[in-house]
N, C-alpha and C positions, 0 to 999 in steps of 0.2 A: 503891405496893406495896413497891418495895427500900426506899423512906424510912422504913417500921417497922422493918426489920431494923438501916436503918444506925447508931441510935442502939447496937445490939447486938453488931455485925459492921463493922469499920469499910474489909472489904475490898469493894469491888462484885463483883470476880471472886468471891471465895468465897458470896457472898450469891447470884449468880447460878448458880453450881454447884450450891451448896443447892437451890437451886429447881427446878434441872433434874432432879436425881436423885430429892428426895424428893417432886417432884408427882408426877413417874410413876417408883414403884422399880424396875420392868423394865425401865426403860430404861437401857442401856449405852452408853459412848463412852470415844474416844480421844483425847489429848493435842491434835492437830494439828487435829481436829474442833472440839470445844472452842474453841482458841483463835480458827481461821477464825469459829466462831458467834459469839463473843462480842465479835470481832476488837480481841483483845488480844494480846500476844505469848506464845509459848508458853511461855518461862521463868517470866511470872506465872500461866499456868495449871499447869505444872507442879509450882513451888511450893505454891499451895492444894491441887493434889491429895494434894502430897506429904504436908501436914499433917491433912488431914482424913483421910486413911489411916492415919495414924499415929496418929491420934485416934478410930481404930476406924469413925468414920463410912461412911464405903467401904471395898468391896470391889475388888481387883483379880481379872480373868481374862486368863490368857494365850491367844494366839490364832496362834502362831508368836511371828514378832518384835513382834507389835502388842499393846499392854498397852489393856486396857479394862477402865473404873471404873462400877461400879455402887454404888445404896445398898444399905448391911447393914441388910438386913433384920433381921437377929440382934440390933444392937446395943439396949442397955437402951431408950434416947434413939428410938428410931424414930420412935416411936408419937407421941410429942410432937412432934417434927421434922414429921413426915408433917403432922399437925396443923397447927402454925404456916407452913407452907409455904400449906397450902392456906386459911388464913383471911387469912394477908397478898395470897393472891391474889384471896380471895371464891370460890374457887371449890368451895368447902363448900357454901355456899347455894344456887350455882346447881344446881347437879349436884343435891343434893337432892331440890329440888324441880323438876325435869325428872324425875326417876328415878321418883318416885313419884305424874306426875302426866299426864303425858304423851302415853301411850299405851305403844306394844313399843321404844322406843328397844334397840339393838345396841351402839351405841359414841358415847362423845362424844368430840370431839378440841379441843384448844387449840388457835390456828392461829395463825401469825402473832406479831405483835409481845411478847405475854405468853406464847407458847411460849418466846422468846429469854429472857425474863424482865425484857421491858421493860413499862414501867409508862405508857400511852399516857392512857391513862383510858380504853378502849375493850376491853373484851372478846371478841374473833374466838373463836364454836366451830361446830366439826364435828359435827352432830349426825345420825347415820345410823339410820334408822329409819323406822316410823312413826308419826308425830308430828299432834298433834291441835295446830294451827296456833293456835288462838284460846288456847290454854292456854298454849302457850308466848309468844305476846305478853303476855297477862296478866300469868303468872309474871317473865317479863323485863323488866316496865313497876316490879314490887311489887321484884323483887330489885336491880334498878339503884338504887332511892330507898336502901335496905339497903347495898351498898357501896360506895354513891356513885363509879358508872363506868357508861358505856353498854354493852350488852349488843349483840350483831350474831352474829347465827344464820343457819348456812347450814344446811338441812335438807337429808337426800339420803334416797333411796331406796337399798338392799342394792343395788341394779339399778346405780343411778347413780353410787353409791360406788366399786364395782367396775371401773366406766369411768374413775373419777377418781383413783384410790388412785394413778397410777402420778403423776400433779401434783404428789399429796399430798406424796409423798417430796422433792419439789424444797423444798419449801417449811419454815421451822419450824413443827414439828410434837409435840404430847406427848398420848399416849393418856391420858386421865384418868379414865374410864369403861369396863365391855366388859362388857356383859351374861355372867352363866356361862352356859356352853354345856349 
């Protein structure tokens, strides 16, 4: 996954910033978060936020004294960004065809090692809903050969989610999916 980028992007922290903001643009963070995730120093995460800020990619929000960085959605570049985020992860195809094959899926979540923007060959997700079990092994058997990475699906019930969401937050985590309400 980072290995496409890095021909492009020759920083990892910046590639993996990338990643975190524009697979899920609601998602916000701060400096000292970041760097613990990524566990890098925070003067190298600070530096890349600094430039991707200045480079319109991100947004800053003030929160008191705590500054949190999100993707600009605004910026020309999003839409392509958003794009090449989610095809260097594959996670275009899966989400896809989960979405439109499924059953009532609610939310899918990235879990684990490709939440951080690590590239394991393994794809951990979250998938809450109700889910028609033999389709998504099928779909996961056809999308694996496709980007060439194993697929590992944890299925929950709203029910069961609800009990686990408080785990969830321990864990890395990026919402990638959410049904509209």
């Amino acid at each position: 996954m980072v290995g496409l980028f890095n021909g492009l992007i020759s920083s990892k922290t910046r590639i993996r910033i990338l990643m975190r903001f524009f697979c899920n643009p609601g998602t916000s963070s701060y400096l000292r978060e970041l760097a613990k995730e990524f566990d890098v120093s925070t003067n190298a995460v600070r530096e890349e936020l600094a430039q991707l800020t200045q480079a319109g990619f991100l947004n800053i929000q003030k929160n008191g004294r705590q500054v949190n960085y999100l993707a600009n959605e605004q910026h020309p570049l999003f839409p392509e960004l958003k794009s090449m985020v989610a095809k260097v992860m594959g996670i275009d195809q899966v989400i896809d065809g989960i979405v439109m094959r499924l059953g009532e899926l609610k939310r899918a979540y990235l879990i684990d090692d490709y939440a951080e923007g690590k590239d394991t060959g393994i794809v951990d997700l979250l998938l809450v809903g109700s889910i028609n079990m033999t389709h998504l092994t099928d779909l996961s058997q056809k999308t694996e050969k496709y980007i060439k990475r194993k697929i590992r699906s944890l299925v929950m019930s709203r029910e069961e989610f609800a009990l686990f969401e408080t785990k969830l937050q321990q864990r890395p985590h990026l919402l990638i999916w959410a049904a509209k309400k």
